[in-house]
Rosetta silent file (secondary structure, phi, psi, omega in degrees, C-alpha in Angstrom):
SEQUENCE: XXXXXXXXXXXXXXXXXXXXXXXXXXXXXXXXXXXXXXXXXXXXXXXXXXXXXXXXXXXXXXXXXXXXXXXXXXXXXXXXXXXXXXXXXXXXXXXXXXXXXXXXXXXXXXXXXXXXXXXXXXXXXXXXXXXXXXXXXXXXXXXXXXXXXXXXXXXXXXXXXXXXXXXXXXXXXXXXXXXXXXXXXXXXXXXXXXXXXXXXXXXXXXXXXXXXXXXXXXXXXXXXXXXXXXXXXXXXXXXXXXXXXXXX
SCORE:     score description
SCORE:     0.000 S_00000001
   1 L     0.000  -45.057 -177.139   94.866   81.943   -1.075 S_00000001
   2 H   -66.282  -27.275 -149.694   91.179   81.234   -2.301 S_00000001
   3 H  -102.185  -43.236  164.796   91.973   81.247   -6.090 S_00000001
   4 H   -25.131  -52.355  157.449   95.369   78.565   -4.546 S_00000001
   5 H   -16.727  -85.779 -152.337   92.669   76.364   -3.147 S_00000001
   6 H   -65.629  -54.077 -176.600   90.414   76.043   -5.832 S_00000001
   7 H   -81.804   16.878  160.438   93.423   75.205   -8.443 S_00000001
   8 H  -110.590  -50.355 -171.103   94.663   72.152   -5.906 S_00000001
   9 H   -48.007  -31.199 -173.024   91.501   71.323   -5.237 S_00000001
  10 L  -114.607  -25.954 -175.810   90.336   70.858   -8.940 S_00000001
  11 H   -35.377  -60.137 -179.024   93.994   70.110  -10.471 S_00000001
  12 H   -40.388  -34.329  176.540   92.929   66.276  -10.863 S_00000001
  13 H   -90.973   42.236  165.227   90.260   66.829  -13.203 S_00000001
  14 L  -149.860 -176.971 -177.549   91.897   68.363  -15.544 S_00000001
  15 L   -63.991  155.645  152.041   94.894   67.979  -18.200 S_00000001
  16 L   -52.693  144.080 -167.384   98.471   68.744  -17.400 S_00000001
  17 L   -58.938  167.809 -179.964   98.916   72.893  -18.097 S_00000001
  18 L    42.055   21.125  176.219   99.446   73.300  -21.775 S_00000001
  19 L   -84.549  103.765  170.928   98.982   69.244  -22.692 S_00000001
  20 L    64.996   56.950  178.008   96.611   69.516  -26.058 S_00000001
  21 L   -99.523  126.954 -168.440   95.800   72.854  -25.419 S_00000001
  22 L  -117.631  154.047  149.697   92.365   74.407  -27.286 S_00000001
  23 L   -68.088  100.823  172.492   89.897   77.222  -27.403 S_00000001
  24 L   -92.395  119.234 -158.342   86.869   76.606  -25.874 S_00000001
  25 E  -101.145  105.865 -152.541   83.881   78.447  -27.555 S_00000001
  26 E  -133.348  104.855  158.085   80.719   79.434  -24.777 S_00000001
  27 E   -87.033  138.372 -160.793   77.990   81.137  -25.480 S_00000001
  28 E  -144.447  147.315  146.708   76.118   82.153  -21.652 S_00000001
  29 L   -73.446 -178.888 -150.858   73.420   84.129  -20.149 S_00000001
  30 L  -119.298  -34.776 -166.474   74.478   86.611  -17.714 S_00000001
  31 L   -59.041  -19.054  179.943   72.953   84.987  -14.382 S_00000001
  32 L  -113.637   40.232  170.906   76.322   83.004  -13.651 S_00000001
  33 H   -38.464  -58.829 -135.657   78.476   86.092  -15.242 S_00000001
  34 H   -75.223  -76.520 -143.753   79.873   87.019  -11.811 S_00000001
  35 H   -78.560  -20.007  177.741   81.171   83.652  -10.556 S_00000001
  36 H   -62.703  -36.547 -155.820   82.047   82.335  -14.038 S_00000001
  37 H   -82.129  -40.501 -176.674   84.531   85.036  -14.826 S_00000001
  38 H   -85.800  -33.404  173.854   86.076   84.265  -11.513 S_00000001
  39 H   -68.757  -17.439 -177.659   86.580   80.608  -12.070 S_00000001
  40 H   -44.021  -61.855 -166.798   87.803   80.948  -16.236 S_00000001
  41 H   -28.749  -65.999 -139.373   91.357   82.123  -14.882 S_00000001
  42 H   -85.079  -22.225  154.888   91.860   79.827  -12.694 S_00000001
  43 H   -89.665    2.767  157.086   90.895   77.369  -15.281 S_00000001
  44 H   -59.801  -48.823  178.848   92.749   78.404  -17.901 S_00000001
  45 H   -43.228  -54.202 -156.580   95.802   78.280  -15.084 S_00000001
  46 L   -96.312   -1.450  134.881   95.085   74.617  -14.338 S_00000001
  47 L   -57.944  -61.855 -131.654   94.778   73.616  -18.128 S_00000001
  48 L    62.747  -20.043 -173.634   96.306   75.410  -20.682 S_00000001
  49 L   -80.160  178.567 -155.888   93.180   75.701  -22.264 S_00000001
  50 L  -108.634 -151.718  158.934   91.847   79.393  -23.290 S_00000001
  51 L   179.680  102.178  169.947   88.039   79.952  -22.775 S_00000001
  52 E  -111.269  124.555  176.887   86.107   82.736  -24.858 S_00000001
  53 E  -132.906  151.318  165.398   82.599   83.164  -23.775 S_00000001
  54 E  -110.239  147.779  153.491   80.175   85.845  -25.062 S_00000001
  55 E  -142.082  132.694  165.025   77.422   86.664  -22.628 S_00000001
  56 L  -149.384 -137.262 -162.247   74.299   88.402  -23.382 S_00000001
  57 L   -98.328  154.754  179.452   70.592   87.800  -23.049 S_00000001
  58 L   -44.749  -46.388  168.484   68.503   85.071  -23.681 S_00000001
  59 L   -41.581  -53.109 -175.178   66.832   86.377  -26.631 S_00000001
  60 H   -69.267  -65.863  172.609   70.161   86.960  -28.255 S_00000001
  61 H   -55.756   -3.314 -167.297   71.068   83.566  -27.854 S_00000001
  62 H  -114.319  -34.811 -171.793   68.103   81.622  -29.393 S_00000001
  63 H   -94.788  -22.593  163.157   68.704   83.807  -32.305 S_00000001
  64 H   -50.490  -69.532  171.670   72.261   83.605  -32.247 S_00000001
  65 H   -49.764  -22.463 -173.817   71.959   79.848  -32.272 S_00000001
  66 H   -95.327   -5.183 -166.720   69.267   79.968  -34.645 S_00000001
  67 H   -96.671    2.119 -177.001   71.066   82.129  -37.006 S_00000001
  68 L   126.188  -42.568 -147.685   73.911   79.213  -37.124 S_00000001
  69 L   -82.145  157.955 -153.479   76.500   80.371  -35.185 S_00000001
  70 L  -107.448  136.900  170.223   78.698   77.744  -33.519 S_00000001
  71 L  -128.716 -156.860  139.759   80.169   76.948  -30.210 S_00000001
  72 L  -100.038  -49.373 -162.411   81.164   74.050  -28.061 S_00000001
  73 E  -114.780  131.458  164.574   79.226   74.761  -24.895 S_00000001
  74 E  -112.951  116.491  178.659   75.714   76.821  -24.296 S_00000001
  75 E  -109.061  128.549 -173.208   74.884   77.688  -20.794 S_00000001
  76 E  -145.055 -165.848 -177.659   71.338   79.113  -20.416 S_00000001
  77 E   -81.701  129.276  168.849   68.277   78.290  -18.066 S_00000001
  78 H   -39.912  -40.411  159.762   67.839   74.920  -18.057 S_00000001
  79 H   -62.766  -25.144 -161.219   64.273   74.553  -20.106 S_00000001
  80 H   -88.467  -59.922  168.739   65.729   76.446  -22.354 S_00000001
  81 H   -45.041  -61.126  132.081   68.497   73.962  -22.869 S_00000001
  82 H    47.613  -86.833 -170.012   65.908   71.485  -22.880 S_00000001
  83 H   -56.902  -49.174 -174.951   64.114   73.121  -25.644 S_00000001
  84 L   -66.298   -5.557 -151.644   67.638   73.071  -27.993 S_00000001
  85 L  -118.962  -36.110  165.086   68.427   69.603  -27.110 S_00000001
  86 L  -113.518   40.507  145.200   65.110   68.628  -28.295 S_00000001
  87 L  -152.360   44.314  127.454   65.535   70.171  -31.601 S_00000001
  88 L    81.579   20.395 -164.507   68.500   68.507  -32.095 S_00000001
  89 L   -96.392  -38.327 -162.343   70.757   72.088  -31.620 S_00000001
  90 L  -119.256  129.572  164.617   72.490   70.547  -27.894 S_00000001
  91 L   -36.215  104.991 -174.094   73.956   66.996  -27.643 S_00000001
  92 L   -51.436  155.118  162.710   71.287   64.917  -25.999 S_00000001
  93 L    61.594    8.137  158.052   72.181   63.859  -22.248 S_00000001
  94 L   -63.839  -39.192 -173.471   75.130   66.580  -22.486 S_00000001
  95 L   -33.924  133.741  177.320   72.740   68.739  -20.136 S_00000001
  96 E  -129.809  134.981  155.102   74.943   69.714  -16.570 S_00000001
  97 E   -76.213  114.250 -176.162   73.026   71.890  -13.818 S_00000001
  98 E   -74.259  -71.959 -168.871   75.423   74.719  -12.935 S_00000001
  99 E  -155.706  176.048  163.586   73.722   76.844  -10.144 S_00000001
 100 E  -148.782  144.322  179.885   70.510   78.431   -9.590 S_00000001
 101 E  -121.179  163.574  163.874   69.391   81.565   -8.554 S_00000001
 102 L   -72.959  157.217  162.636   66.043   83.298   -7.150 S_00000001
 103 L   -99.558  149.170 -168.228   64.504   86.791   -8.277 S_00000001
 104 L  -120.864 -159.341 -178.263   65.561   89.388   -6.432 S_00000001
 105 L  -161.321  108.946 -152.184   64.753   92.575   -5.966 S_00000001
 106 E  -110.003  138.581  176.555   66.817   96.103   -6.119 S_00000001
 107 E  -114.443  145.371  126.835   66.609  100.342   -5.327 S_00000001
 108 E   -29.548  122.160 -154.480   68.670  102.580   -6.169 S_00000001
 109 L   -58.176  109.619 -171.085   71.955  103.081   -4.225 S_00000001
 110 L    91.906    5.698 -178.376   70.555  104.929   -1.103 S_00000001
 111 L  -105.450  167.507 -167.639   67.116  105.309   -1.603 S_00000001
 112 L   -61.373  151.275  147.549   64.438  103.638    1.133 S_00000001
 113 L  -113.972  151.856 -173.725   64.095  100.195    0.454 S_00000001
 114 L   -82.837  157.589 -178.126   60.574   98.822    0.407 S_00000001
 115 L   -94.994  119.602  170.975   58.989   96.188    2.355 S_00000001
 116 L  -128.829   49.146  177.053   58.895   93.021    0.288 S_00000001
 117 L   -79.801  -27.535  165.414   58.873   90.920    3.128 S_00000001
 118 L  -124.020  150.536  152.031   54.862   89.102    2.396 S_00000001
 119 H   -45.476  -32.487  169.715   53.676   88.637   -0.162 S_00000001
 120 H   -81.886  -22.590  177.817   50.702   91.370    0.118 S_00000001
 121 H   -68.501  -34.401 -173.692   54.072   93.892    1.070 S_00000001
 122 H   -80.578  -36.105  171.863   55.289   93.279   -2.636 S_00000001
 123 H   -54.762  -51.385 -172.712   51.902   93.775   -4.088 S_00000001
 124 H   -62.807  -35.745  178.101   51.311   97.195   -2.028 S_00000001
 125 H   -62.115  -54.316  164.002   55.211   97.954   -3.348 S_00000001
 126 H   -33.476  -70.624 -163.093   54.056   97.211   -6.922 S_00000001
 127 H   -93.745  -25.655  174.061   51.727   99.686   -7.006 S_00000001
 128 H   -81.363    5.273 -166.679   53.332  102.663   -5.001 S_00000001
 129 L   -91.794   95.274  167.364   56.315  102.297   -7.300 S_00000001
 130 L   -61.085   31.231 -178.076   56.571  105.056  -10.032 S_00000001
 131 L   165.287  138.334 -162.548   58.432  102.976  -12.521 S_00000001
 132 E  -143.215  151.673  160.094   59.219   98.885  -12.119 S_00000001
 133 E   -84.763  122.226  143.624   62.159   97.348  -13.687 S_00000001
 134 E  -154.970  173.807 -170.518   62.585   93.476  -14.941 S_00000001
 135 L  -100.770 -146.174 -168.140   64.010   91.742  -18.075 S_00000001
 136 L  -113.993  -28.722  169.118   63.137   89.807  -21.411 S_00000001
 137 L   -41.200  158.835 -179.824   65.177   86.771  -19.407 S_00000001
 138 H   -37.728  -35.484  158.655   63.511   83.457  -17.255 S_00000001
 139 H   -81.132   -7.870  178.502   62.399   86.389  -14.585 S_00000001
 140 H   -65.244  -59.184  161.752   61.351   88.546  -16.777 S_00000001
 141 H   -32.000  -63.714  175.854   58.822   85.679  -17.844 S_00000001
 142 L   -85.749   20.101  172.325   57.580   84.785  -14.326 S_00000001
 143 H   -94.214  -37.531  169.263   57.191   88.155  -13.646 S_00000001
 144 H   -79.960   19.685  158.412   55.026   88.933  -15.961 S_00000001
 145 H   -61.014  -73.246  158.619   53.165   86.145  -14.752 S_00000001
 146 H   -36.292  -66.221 -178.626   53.428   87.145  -11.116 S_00000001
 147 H   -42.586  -37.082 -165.179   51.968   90.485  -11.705 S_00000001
 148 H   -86.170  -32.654  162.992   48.355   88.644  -13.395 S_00000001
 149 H   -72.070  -20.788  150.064   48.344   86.596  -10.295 S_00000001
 150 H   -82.282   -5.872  169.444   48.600   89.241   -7.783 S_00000001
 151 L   103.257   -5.794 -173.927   45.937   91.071   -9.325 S_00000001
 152 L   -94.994    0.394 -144.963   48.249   94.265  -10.345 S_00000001
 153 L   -92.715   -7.424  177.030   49.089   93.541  -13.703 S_00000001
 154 L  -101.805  -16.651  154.559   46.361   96.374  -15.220 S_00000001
 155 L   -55.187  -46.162 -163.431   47.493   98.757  -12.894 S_00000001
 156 L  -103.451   -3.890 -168.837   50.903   98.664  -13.202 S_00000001
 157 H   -53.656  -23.481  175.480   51.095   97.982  -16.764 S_00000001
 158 H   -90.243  -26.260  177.208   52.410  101.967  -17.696 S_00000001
 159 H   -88.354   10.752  167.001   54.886  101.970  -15.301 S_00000001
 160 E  -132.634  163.501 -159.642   57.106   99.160  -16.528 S_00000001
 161 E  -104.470  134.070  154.765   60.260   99.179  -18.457 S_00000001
 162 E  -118.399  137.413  174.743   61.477   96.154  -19.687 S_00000001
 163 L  -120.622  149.504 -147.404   65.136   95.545  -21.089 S_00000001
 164 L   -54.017  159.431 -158.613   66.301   94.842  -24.048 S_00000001
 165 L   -92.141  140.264 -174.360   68.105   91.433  -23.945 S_00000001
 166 L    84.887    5.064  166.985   71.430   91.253  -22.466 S_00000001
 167 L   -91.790  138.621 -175.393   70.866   94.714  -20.595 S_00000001
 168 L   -89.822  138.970  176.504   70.628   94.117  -16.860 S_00000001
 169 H   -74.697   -7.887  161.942   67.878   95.438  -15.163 S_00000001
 170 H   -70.277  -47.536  165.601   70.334   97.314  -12.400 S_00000001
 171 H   -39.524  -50.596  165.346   71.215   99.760  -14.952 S_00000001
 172 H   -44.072  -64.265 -131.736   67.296  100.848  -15.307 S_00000001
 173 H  -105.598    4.076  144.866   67.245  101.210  -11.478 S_00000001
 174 H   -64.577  -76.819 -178.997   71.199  102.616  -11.274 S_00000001
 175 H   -80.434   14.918  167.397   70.219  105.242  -13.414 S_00000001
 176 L    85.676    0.728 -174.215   66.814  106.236  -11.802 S_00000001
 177 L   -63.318  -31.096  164.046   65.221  105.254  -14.880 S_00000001
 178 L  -124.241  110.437  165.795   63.345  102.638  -12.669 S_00000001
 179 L   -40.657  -13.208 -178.631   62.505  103.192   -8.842 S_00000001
 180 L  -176.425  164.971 -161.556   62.872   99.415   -8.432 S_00000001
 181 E  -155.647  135.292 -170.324   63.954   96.483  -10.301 S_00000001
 182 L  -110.152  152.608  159.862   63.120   91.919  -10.350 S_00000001
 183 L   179.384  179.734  154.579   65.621   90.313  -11.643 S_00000001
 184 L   -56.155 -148.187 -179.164   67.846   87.038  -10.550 S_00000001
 185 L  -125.888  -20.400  177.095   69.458   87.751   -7.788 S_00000001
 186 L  -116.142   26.455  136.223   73.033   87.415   -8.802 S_00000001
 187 L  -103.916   30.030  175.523   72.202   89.348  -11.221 S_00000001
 188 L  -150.990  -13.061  170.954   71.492   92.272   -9.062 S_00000001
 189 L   -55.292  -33.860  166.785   73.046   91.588   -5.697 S_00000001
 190 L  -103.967   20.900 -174.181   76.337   93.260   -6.428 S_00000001
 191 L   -48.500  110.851  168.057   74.807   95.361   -9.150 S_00000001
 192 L   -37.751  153.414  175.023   76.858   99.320   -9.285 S_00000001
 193 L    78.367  -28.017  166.674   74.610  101.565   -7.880 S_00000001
 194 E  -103.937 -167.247  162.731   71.703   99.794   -6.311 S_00000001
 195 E  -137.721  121.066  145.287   71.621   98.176   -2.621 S_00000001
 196 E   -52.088   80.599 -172.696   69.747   94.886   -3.149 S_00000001
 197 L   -49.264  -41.475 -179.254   66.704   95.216   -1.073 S_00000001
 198 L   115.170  160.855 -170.638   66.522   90.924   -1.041 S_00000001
 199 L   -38.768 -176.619  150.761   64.486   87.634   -2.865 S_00000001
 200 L   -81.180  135.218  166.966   60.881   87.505   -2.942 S_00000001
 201 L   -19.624  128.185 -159.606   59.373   86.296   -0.726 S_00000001
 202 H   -68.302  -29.718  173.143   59.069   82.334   -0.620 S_00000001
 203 H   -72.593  -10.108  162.258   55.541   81.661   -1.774 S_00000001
 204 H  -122.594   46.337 -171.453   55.869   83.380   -4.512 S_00000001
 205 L   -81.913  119.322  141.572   59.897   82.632   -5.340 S_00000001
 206 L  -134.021  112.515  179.859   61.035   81.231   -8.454 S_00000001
 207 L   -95.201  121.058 -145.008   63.846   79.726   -8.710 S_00000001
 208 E   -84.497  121.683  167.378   65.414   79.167  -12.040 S_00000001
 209 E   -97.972  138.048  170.183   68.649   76.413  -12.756 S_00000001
 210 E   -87.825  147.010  171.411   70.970   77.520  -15.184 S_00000001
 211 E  -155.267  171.695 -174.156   72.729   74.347  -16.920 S_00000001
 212 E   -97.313 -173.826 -148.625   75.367   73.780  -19.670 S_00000001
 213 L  -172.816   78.262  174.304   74.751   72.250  -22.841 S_00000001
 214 E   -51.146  100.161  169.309   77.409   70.512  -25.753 S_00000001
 215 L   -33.754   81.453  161.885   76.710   72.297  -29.347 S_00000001
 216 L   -11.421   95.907 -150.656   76.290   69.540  -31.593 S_00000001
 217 L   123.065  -22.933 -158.943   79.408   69.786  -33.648 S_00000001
 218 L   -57.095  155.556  175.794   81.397   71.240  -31.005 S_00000001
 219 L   -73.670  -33.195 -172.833   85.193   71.019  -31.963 S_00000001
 220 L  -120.399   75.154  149.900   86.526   70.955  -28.393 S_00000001
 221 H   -50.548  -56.491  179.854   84.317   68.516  -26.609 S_00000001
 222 H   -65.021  -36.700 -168.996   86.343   67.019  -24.387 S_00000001
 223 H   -79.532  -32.119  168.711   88.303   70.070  -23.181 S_00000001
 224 H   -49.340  -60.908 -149.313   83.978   71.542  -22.522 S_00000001
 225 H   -60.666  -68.005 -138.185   83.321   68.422  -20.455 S_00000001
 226 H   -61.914  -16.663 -152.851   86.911   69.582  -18.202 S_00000001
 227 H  -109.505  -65.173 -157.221   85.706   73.539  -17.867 S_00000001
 228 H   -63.138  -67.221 -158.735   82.179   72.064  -16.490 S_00000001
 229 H   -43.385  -30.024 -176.041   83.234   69.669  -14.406 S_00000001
 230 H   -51.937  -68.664 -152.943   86.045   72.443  -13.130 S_00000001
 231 H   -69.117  -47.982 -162.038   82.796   74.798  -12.888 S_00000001
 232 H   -73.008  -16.663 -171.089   80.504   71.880  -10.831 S_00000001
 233 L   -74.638  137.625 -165.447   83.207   70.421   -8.855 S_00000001
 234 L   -80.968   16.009  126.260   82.556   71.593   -4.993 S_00000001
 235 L   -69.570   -5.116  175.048   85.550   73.724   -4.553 S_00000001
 236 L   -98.329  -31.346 -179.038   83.764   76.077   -7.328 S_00000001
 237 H   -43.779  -34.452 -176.803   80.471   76.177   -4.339 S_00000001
 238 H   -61.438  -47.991 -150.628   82.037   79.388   -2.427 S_00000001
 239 H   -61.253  -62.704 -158.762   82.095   81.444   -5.652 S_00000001
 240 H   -68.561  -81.158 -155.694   78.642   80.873   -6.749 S_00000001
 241 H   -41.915  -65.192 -162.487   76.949   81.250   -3.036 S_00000001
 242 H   -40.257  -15.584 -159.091   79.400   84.587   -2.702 S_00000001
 243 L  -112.044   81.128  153.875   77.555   85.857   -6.381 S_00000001
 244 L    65.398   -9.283 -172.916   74.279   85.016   -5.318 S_00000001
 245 L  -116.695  165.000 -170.900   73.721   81.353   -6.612 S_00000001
 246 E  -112.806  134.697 -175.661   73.337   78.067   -4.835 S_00000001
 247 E   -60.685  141.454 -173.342   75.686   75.388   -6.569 S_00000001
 248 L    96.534    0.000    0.000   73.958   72.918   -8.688 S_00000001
């Protein structure tokens, strides 16, 4: 019924199925994995066009891109598009905001969850924590930020694992390898294995927009503009709030 909706609801913006139908070529980050995967189908349905996306980690994508390789659309954290757009890698004024998410914060499936409810509760959590999770990704970044601003960051500095880009930080804390684990949040709310303990706390919350991008060069422009608007249009707003993101 939901996936019916969505493909009446969006049918106008797009092509008649199978009219001038192409392969659309996406390289993504992982934070809109979840709800992207559920919207391809149905836009593939309501097209004809196909849509192969790789997703892995941010790192892997600045070197991907830097190593040549070609797409039509790159969706990453928005500075980050930014940055490729002003070295001439992303179409200028191509940028689209997709969604955004928060850092979250994750246990192991069944284990207590900790109070990260104040800010001084996440600090005291920080440090009773025999092992901290987070990635090489946009939280990864303010985390290790966070930590030098709460005053923890020499303390805690042996206990934390960080993972390699394009690994999700639920895995560390799925496989006990980390007692707890930052990440976005919708990339850990339905994570196997953990229970999502919940964001951080709002004063010290940062929340990141993911946005799309046009490859300079891309082959299938026009059929890219149809899969964002598809993903941006406000019958796509359920999916992303159910996976953790706020539309836009």
């Amino acid at each position: 019924m939901k996936s019916s909706f969505i493909l009446a609801a969006m049918g106008a913006l797009l092509l008649p199925g199978g009219a001038g139908a192409v392969e659309i070529k996406v390289l993504s980050t992982q934070a809109t994995e979840q709800a992207y995967r559920e919207l391809a189908p149905q836009f593939e349905k309501a097209s004809g066009h196909t849509v192969t996306t790789v997703f892995t980690g941010t790192l892997d994508v600045q070197k991907r891109i830097a190593a040549g390789e070609t797409y039509d659309l790159i969706i990453m954290a928005g500075p980050a598009i930014d940055d490729f757009i002003k070295s001439g890698k992303i179409e200028a004024g191509s940028r689209v905001d997709l969604a955004k998410s928060g850092v979250g914060v994750a246990v192991r499936a069944a284990a207590p969850k900790p109070d990260i409810g104040t800010t001084e509760a996440v600090k005291k959590t920080l440090l009773a924590a025999k092992s901290i999770g987070y990635s090489t990704g946009p939280s990864g970044v303010y985390l290790t930020g966070l930590f030098q601003r709460l005053g923890v960051a020499d303390q805690i500095k042996e206990k934390l694992k960080q993972t390699p880009t394009g690994i999700f930080v639920g895995n560390l804390v799925a496989s006990g390898e980390a007692e707890i684990g930052f990440q976005q949040v919708s990339e850990l709310a339905h994570f196997p294995g953990v229970d999502f303990v919940g964001p951080l706390p709002a004063d010290i919350q940062q929340v990141t927009v993911f946005s799309s991008g046009l490859q300079v060069g891309s082959r299938q422009a026009e059929a890219a503009k149809a899969w964002i608007k598809f993903l941006t249009a406000p019958a796509a707003a359920p999916v992303y709030k159910a996976k953790g993101l706020e539309p836009g």
